[in-house]
N, C-alpha and C positions, 0 to 999 in steps of 0.2 A: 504494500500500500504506500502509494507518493502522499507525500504533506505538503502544505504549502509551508512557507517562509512564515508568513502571520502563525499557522496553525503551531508552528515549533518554537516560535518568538514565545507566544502565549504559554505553550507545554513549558520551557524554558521557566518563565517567573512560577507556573504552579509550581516547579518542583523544586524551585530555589524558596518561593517561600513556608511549604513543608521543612523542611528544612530548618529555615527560621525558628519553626515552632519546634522543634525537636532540641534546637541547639538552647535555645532559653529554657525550657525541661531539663535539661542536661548543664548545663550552666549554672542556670541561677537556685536547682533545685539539687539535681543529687551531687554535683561536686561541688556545691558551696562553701561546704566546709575546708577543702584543699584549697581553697582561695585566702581566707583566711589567713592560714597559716607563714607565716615570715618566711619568703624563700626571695633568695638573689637571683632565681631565676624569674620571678613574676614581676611585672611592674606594678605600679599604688594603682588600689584602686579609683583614683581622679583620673590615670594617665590611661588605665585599660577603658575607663569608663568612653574616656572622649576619643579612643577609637575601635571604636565595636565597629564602625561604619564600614572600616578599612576588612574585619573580621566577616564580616555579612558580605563583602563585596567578592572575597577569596569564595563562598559559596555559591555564588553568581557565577564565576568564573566554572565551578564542578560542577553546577549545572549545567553551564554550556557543553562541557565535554563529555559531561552522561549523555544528553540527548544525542549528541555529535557521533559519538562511540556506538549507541543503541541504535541510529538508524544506518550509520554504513553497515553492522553486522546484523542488522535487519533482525532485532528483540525484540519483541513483542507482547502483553499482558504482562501484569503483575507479577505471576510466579517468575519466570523469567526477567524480570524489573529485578526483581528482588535476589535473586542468586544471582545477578552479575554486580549490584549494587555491593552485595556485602562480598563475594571475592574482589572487586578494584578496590573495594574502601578497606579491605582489610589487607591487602596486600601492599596501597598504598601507607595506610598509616599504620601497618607493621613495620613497615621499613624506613618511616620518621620517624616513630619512639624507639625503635631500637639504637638511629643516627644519635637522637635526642640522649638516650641513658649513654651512650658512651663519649659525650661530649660535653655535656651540661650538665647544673646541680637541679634540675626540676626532679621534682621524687617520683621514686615508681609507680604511687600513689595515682600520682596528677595521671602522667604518661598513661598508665594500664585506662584509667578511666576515658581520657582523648579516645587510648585504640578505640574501647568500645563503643562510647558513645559516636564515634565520627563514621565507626562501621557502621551502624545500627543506621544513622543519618542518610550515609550512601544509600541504603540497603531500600530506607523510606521513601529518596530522592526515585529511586530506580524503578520502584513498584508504583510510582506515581508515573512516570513518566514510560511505562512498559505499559499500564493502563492507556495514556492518552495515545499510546502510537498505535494500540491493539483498536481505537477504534470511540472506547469510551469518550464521551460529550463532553468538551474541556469547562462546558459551565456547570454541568452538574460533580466532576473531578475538581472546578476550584470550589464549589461551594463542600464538598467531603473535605478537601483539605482548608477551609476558613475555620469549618469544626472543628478540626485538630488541634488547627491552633488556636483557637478560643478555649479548648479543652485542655490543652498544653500550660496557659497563661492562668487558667481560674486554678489547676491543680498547684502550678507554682506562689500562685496566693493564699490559696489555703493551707499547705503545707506552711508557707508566711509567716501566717495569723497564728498557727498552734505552736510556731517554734520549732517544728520537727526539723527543719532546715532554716540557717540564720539568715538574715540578712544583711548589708554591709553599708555603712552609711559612707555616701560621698560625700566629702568635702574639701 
Protein backbone atom coordinates (compact mmCIF):
# COMPACT_ATOMS: atom_id res chain seq x y z
CA UNK A 1 0.00 0.00 0.00
CA UNK A 2 1.57 3.62 -1.27
CA UNK A 3 0.89 6.61 1.21
CA UNK A 4 0.85 9.81 0.48
CA UNK A 5 3.47 12.52 1.83
CA UNK A 6 0.58 14.30 4.16
CA UNK A 7 -0.61 10.66 5.05
CA UNK A 8 3.01 9.83 6.74
CA UNK A 9 3.60 13.60 7.80
CA UNK A 10 0.57 13.15 9.87
CA UNK A 11 1.57 9.14 10.83
CA UNK A 12 4.86 10.94 11.63
CA UNK A 13 3.46 13.55 14.61
CA UNK A 14 0.95 10.58 15.93
CA UNK A 15 3.76 8.60 16.61
CA UNK A 16 6.05 11.13 17.92
CA UNK A 17 3.41 12.39 20.09
CA UNK A 18 2.76 8.65 21.60
CA UNK A 19 5.76 8.86 22.60
CA UNK A 20 5.57 12.11 24.38
CA UNK A 21 3.12 10.41 26.45
CA UNK A 22 5.05 7.44 27.35
CA UNK A 23 8.38 9.41 27.98
CA UNK A 24 6.43 11.86 30.66
CA UNK A 25 5.19 8.34 32.37
CA UNK A 26 8.50 7.28 32.28
CA UNK A 27 10.16 10.50 33.21
CA UNK A 28 8.23 12.38 35.58
CA UNK A 29 6.77 9.00 37.09
CA UNK A 30 8.75 5.89 37.50
CA UNK A 31 12.21 7.29 37.20
CA UNK A 32 11.64 10.22 39.20
CA UNK A 33 13.31 9.39 41.85
CA UNK A 34 16.86 8.68 39.87
CA UNK A 35 16.55 12.27 39.02
CA UNK A 36 16.70 13.23 42.27
CA UNK A 37 19.50 11.87 43.38
CA UNK A 38 23.01 14.18 43.17
CA UNK A 39 24.88 12.76 40.10
CA UNK A 40 27.66 14.73 37.97
CA UNK A 41 26.31 13.01 35.29
CA UNK A 42 22.80 14.97 35.20
CA UNK A 43 22.37 18.45 34.92
CA UNK A 44 19.90 20.87 37.60
CA UNK A 45 16.94 20.42 37.30
CA UNK A 46 16.21 24.40 35.91
CA UNK A 47 18.87 23.45 33.19
CA UNK A 48 17.10 19.88 32.03
CA UNK A 49 13.80 21.61 32.60
CA UNK A 50 14.60 24.54 29.93
CA UNK A 51 15.42 21.93 27.51
CA UNK A 52 13.11 19.14 27.33
CA UNK A 53 12.33 20.85 23.84
CA UNK A 54 15.61 19.81 22.55
CA UNK A 55 14.66 16.12 24.24
CA UNK A 56 11.12 15.91 22.40
CA UNK A 57 12.79 17.01 19.20
CA UNK A 58 15.48 13.97 19.40
CA UNK A 59 11.99 11.87 19.36
CA UNK A 60 10.75 13.70 16.22
CA UNK A 61 13.78 12.85 14.67
CA UNK A 62 12.97 8.59 15.73
CA UNK A 63 9.95 9.01 14.54
CA UNK A 64 10.92 10.14 11.32
CA UNK A 65 13.11 7.09 10.94
CA UNK A 66 10.59 4.57 12.28
CA UNK A 67 8.09 5.54 9.69
CA UNK A 68 11.12 5.82 7.06
CA UNK A 69 12.52 2.29 8.04
CA UNK A 70 8.73 0.65 8.36
CA UNK A 71 7.79 1.75 4.99
CA UNK A 72 10.99 0.82 2.79
CA UNK A 73 10.70 -2.62 4.51
CA UNK A 74 7.10 -2.45 3.91
CA UNK A 75 5.79 -3.38 8.08
CA UNK A 76 2.64 -3.26 8.49
CA UNK A 77 -0.04 -3.45 11.70
CA UNK A 78 0.73 -3.40 15.13
CA UNK A 79 2.12 -6.79 15.92
CA UNK A 80 4.68 -6.03 13.58
CA UNK A 81 4.95 -2.09 14.62
CA UNK A 82 5.80 -3.40 17.74
CA UNK A 83 8.59 -6.30 17.27
CA UNK A 84 10.44 -4.10 15.11
CA UNK A 85 10.00 -1.13 17.49
CA UNK A 86 11.34 -3.00 20.49
CA UNK A 87 14.29 -4.97 18.48
CA UNK A 88 15.63 -1.19 16.94
CA UNK A 89 14.93 0.42 20.25
CA UNK A 90 16.56 -2.19 22.17
CA UNK A 91 19.37 -2.79 20.02
CA UNK A 92 19.71 0.88 19.63
CA UNK A 93 19.62 1.99 23.36
CA UNK A 94 21.45 -1.32 24.22
CA UNK A 95 24.30 -0.16 22.63
CA UNK A 96 24.16 3.75 24.23
CA UNK A 97 23.82 2.52 27.96
CA UNK A 98 26.38 0.00 27.42
CA UNK A 99 28.73 3.28 25.54
CA UNK A 100 27.07 5.36 28.44
CA UNK A 101 28.35 2.74 31.66
CA UNK A 102 31.60 2.41 30.22
CA UNK A 103 32.37 6.10 29.91
CA UNK A 104 30.40 8.14 32.22
CA UNK A 105 29.35 8.34 36.05
CA UNK A 106 25.33 8.06 35.28
CA UNK A 107 24.26 5.00 37.48
CA UNK A 108 23.04 1.64 36.34
CA UNK A 109 20.01 2.73 37.86
CA UNK A 110 19.33 5.61 35.42
CA UNK A 111 20.91 3.74 32.35
CA UNK A 112 19.00 0.15 32.89
CA UNK A 113 15.65 2.21 33.31
CA UNK A 114 16.51 4.66 29.64
CA UNK A 115 17.03 0.97 28.09
CA UNK A 116 13.78 0.07 29.12
CA UNK A 117 11.74 2.72 29.11
CA UNK A 118 13.07 4.02 25.50
CA UNK A 119 12.55 0.22 24.21
CA UNK A 120 9.05 0.16 25.53
CA UNK A 121 8.79 3.99 23.76
CA UNK A 122 10.17 2.52 20.36
CA UNK A 123 8.03 -0.41 20.79
CA UNK A 124 4.78 2.10 21.31
CA UNK A 125 6.01 4.48 18.50
CA UNK A 126 6.11 1.33 16.01
CA UNK A 127 2.75 -0.24 16.98
CA UNK A 128 1.37 3.11 16.37
CA UNK A 129 2.79 3.69 13.23
CA UNK A 130 2.50 -0.28 11.91
CA UNK A 131 -1.26 0.54 12.63
CA UNK A 132 -1.46 3.66 10.41
CA UNK A 133 0.45 2.16 7.40
CA UNK A 134 -1.74 -1.22 7.87
CA UNK A 135 -4.46 0.98 6.99
CA UNK A 136 -6.19 2.19 10.31
CA UNK A 137 -7.91 5.93 10.20
CA UNK A 138 -5.16 8.33 11.38
CA UNK A 139 -8.02 10.21 13.10
CA UNK A 140 -9.50 7.62 14.85
CA UNK A 141 -5.30 6.35 15.71
CA UNK A 142 -4.70 10.07 16.96
CA UNK A 143 -7.80 10.27 18.92
CA UNK A 144 -6.52 6.35 20.74
CA UNK A 145 -3.22 7.96 21.12
CA UNK A 146 -4.64 11.68 22.63
CA UNK A 147 -6.13 8.99 25.27
CA UNK A 148 -2.93 7.76 26.03
CA UNK A 149 -1.69 10.55 26.78
CA UNK A 150 -4.22 12.02 28.76
CA UNK A 151 -4.16 8.61 30.48
CA UNK A 152 -0.23 8.93 30.77
CA UNK A 153 -0.43 12.73 32.30
CA UNK A 154 -3.69 12.06 34.87
CA UNK A 155 -1.78 8.72 36.11
CA UNK A 156 1.55 10.88 36.44
CA UNK A 157 -0.66 13.33 38.68
CA UNK A 158 -2.03 11.05 40.72
CA UNK A 159 0.72 9.01 41.54
CA UNK A 160 1.79 13.22 42.36
CA UNK A 161 -0.81 13.94 44.74
CA UNK A 162 -0.25 10.58 46.96
CA UNK A 163 3.54 10.87 47.00
CA UNK A 164 4.18 7.58 45.49
CA UNK A 165 6.56 9.21 43.05
CA UNK A 166 8.08 12.90 44.15
CA UNK A 167 8.03 15.72 42.58
CA UNK A 168 10.98 18.29 41.87
CA UNK A 169 10.51 21.92 42.32
CA UNK A 170 12.10 24.33 39.62
CA UNK A 171 13.67 27.00 40.56
Amino acid sequence: MTHTKQHLIFLTFIAWLSMLGFDFFLHAGLLAKLYLQPSPFLLPPLASFKLIPLGYLSFLLWSVLLVWLMTRLKLAGWRQGIVFGLKLGGLTWGAFVLGLLSISTASFALLFGWFIGQTLESAIAGAVIGSGLEGTRLRRLFGVVLIFVLLSLITVIILQSFGIVPTTRIS
